[in-house]
C-alpha positions in Angstrom: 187.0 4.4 0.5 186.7 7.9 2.0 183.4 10.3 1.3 184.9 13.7 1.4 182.7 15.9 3.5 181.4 19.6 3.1 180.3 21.3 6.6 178.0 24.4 5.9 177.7 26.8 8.9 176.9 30.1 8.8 179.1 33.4 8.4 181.0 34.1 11.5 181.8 30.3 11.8 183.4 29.5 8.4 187.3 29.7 9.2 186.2 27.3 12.4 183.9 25.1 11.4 183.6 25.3 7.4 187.0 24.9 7.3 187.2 21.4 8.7 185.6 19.7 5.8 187.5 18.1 3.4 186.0 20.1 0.5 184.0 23.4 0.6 180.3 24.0 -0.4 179.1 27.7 -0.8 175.9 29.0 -2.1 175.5 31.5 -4.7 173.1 33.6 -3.1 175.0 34.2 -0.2 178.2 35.2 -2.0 175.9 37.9 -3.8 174.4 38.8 -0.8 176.8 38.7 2.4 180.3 40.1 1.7 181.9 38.1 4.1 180.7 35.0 2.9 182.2 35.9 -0.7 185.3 37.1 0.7 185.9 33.9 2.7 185.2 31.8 -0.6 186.5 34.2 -3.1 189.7 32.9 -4.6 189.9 30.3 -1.8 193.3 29.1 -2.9 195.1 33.1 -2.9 192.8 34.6 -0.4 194.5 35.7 3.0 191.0 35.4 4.6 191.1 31.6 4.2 194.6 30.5 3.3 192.3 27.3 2.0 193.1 25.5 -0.8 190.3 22.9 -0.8 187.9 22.0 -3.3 185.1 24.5 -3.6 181.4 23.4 -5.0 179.0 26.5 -5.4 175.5 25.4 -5.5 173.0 27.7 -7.1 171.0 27.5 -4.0 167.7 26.0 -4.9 167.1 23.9 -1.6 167.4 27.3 0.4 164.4 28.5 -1.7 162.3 25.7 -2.1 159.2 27.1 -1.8 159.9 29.3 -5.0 161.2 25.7 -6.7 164.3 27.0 -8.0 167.2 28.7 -6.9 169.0 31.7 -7.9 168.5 32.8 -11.6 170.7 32.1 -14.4 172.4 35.4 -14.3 172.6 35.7 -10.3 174.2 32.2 -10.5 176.7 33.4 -13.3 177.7 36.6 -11.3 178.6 34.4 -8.1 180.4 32.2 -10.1 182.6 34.9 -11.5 183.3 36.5 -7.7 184.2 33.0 -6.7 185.6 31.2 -9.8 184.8 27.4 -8.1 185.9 24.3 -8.9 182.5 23.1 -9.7 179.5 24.9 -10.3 175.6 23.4 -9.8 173.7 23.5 -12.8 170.1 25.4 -12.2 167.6 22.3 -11.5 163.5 22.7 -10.8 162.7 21.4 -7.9 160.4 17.8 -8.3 160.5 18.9 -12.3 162.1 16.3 -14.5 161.4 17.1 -17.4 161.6 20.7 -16.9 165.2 19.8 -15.2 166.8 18.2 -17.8 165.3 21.1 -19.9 166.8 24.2 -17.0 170.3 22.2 -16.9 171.1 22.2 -21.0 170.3 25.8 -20.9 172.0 26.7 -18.3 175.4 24.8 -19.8 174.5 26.9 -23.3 174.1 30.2 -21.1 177.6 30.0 -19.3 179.2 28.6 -22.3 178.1 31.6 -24.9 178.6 34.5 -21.7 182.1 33.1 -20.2 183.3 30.6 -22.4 186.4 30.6 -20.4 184.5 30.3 -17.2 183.4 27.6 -18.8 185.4 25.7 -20.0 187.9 26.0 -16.4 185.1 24.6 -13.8 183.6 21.1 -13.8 178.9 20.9 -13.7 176.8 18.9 -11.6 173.3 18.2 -12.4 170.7 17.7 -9.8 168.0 15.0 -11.4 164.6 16.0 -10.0 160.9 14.3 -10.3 157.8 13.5 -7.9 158.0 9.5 -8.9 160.4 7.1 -9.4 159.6 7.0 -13.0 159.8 10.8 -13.3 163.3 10.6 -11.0 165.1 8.3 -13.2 164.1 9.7 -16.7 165.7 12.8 -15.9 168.4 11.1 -14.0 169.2 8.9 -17.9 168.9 12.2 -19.7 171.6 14.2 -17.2 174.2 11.3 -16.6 174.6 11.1 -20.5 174.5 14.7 -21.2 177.8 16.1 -22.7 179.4 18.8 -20.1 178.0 17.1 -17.0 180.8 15.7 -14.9 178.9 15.3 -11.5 175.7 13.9 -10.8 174.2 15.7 -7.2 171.4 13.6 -5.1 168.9 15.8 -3.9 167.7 15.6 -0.1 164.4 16.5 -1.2 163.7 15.1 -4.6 165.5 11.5 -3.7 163.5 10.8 -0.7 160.1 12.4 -2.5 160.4 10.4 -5.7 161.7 7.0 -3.8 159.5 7.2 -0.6 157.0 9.3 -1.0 158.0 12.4 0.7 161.1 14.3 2.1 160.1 15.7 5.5 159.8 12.4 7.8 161.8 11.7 9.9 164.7 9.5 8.1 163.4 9.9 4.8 166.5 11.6 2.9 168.3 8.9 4.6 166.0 6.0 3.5 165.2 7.7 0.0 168.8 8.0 -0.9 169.9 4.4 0.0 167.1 2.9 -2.0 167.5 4.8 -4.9 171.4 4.5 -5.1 170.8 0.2 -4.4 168.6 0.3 -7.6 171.4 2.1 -9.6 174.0 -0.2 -8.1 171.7 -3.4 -9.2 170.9 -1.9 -12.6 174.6 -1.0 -13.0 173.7 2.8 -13.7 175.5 4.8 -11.1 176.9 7.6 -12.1 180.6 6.3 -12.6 179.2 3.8 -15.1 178.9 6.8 -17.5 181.8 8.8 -16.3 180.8 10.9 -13.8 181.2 11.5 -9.9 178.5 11.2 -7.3 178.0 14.0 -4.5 175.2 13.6 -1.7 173.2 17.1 -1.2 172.7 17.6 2.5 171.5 14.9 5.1 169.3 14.3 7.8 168.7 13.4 11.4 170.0 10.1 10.1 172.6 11.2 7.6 175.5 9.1 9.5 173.5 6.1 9.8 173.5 6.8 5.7 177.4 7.1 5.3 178.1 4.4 7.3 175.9 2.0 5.0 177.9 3.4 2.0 180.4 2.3 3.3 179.8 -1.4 4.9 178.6 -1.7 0.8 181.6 -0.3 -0.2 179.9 2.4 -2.5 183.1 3.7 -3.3 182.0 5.5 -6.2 180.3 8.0 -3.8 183.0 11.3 -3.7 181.2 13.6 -1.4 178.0 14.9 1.1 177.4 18.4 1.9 176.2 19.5 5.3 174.9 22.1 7.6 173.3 19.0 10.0 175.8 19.0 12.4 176.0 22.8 13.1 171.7 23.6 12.6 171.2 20.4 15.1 174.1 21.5 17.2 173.1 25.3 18.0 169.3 24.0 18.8 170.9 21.5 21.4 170.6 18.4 19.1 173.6 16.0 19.9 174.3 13.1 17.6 174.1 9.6 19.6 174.7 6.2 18.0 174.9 7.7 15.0 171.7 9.5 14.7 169.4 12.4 16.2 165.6 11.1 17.1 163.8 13.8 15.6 164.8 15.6 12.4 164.8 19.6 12.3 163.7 21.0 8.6 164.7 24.5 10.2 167.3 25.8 7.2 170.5 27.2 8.5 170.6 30.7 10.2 173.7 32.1 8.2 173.8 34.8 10.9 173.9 32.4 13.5 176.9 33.2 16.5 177.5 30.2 18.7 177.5 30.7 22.1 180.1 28.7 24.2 177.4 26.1 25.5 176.2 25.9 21.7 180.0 25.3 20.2 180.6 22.3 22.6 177.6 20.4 21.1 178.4 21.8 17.3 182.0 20.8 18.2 180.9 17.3 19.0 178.5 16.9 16.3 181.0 17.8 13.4 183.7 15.3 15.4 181.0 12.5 15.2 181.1 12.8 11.0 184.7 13.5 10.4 185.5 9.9 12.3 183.0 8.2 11.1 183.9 4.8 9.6 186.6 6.1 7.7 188.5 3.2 5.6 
């Protein structure tokens, strides 16, 4: 098995460091809001800029305005969709909301459906399941695995670990969120490929390796992909990943106008080297 990984990093280091990932991961207020950023993700597969033909994901940006509880709205998300044209497009989610989830994603399908129908019917959706509890988590997670036009399923780093063990800002949480809620969907036989539909991991932690690299001693093969920016925040504030791990997590978000200096690229360098070998089988 092989868990395709997405590196986020900010503007001036996407042909350097974005680029080694094995698929792409932009986010739709940036590609309204930093030409650059759209022009580097823009027609990845024609544009001169990137000369990239990997997969691109475009989230609609929710965890970078969590305090708000959603991400970028409806039409926002639309508009960058149409500048980039991705392969897959994140369905608007609500932020510890299940029921109000499940309720955001079905109109959000409806919405690009009756504006773009075309758009719509040439890019694959992912729905983010959100809640505060367990309960809450996994109601909305049954209602978006079977709902028609949902090919991916997305694992929040903040819902998971708040819903599973209790919060999302500890140290290890995400990590130890995620694992225990994907082992109960593995014992229950509900993962997402049980219902037709991939799994991607959004974002990681201090211990996000240490969280690969149990997927794969238990051969979670169903698991396609994990976005990133840990490798690149951690490296540029002089966090280096050691036996799989960094002792203390950052919640910093990423500084998309972030330059590297030389000192700052060698530990970023060395960070994004520690997940591209990881375990790979």
């Amino acid at each position: 098995m092989k868990i395709d990984i997405c590196f986020i990093t900010s503007t001036p280091h996407l042909p350097s460091h974005a680029s080694l990932g094995d698929r792409h991961l932009c986010l739709a207020h940036k590609v309204l809001d930093d030409k650059e950023y759209a022009d580097y993700y823009s027609f990845i597969d024609v544009n001169p800029v990137s000369s990239s033909t990997k997969y691109v994901i475009m989230d609609n940006s929710a965890f970078e305005f969590e305090q708000q509880g959603r991400g970028v709205p409806i039409d926002k998300v639309l508009q960058a969709a149409k500048i980039v044209i991705p392969d897959e497009l994140c369905a608007i989610d609500i932020l510890f909301d299940g029921p109000g989830t499940v309720e955001s994603v079905q109109r959000f399908l409806n919405y690009v459906d009756d504006k773009d129908a075309q758009l719509f019917a040439s890019i694959r959706m992912m729905a983010i399941p959100q809640g505060k509890s367990e309960v809450e988590w996994l109601d909305c997670y049954e209602e978006l695995v079977q709902m028609e036009g949902i090919d991916v399923i997305g694992f929040s780093k903040l819902s998971v670990p708040e819903s599973f063990v209790g919060d999302h800002h500890t140290n290890g949480n995400c990590t130890r969120g995620r694992i225990k809620c994907l082992d109960f969907l593995v014992d229950h036989k509900m993962t997402p490929d049980v219902f037709g539909k991939e799994t991607h991991l959004l974002g990681s932690d201090n211990l996000g390796l240490q969280e690969l690299s149990y997927y794969y001693e238990k051969n979670y093969d169903f698991i396609r992909s994990n976005d990133t920016s840990m490798p690149f925040v951690y490296g540029y504030t002089g966090a280096k990943i050691k036996d799989n791990k960094v002792d203390e997590i950052i919640i910093d978000k990423l500084d998309f106008d972030w330059q590297l200096t030389p000192e700052e690229i060698e530990t970023v360098d060395h960070n994004i080297s520690a997940w591209r070998t990881l375990n790979v089988k």
